[in-house]
C-alpha positions as CSV (number, residue, x, y, z in Angstrom):
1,X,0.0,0.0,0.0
2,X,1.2,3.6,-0.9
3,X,2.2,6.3,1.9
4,X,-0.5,8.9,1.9
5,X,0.6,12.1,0.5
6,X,-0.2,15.2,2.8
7,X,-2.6,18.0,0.7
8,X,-1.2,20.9,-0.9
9,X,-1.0,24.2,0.4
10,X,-3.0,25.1,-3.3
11,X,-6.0,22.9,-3.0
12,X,-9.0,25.1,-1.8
13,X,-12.0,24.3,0.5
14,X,-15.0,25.9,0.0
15,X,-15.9,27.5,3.3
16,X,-19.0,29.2,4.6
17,X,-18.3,32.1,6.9
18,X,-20.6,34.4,8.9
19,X,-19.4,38.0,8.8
20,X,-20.7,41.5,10.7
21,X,-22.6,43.7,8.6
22,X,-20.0,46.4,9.2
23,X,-17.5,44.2,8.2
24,X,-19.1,43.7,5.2
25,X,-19.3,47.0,4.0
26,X,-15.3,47.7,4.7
27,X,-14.9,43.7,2.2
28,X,-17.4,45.5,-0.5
29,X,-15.3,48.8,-0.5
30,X,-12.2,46.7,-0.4
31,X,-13.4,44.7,-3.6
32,X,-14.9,48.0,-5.4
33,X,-11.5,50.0,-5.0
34,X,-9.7,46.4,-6.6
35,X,-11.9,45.8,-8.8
36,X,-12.2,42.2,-7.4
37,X,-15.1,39.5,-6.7
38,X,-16.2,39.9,-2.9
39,X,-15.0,36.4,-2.3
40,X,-11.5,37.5,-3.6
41,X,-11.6,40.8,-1.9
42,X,-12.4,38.4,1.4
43,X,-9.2,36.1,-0.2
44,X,-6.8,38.7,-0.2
45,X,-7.5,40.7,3.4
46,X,-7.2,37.3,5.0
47,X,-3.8,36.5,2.9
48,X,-2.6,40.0,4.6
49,X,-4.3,39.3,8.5
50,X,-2.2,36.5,8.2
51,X,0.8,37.4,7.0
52,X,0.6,40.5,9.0
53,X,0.3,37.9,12.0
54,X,3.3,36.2,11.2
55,X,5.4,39.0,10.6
56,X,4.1,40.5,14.6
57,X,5.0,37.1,15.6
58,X,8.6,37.0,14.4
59,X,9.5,40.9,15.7
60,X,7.9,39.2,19.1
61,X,10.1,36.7,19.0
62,X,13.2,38.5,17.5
63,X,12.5,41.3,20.6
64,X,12.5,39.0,22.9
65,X,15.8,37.1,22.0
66,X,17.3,40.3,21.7
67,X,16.6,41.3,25.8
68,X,17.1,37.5,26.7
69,X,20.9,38.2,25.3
70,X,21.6,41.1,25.8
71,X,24.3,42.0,28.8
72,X,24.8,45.6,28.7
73,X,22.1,47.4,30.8
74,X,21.4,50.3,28.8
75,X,20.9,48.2,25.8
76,X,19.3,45.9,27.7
77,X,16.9,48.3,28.8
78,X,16.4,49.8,25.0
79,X,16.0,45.7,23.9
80,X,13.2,45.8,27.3
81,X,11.3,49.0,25.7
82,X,11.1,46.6,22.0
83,X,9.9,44.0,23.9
84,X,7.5,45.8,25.5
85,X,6.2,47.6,22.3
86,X,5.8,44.4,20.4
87,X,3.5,43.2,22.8
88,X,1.5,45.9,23.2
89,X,2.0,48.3,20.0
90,X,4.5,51.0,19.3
91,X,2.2,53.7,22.0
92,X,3.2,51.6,24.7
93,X,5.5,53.1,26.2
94,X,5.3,57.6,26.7
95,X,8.5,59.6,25.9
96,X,9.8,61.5,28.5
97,X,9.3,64.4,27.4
98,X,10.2,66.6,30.6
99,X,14.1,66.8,29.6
């Protein structure tokens, strides 16, 4: 008997999702401004949540290899401030600005 072959990361599923009205309106725009299908339109802004997901991931990851290794205590505490702002967005932490 032959191995089974895993599926490709090209065959599609047909999927029904359940999406807020105002959420719809923001996919319709999306798809009238590039001049795509709504289903494409939904195709493409998941393609970029996700990406957009990974790529937060890796500057989590990167930020907090970065403090983990670091020795010097000013850079450690500038590699501390990254960390901090990849977890909770680039506002997290106010600037002195009483200098």
């Amino acid at each position: 008997m032959a191995p089974r072959r895993k599926a490709t990361a090209s065959k599609s599923l047909r999927k029904s999702v359940t999406i807020p009205a105002t959420l719809v309106v923001a996919v319709q725009r999306t798809a009238k401004e590039q001049q795509l299908t709504i289903n494409r339109a939904l195709i493409a802004l998941a393609e970029r949540g996700v990406r957009a997901d990974a790529e937060a991931r890796d500057r989590l990851q990167a930020s907090y290899h970065q403090f983990v290794s670091e020795e010097e205590s000013a850079l450690k505490s500038e590699a501390g401030k990254d960390l901090v702002r990849a977890i909770f967005g680039e506002n997290a932490i106010a600037e002195d600005s009483v200098r």
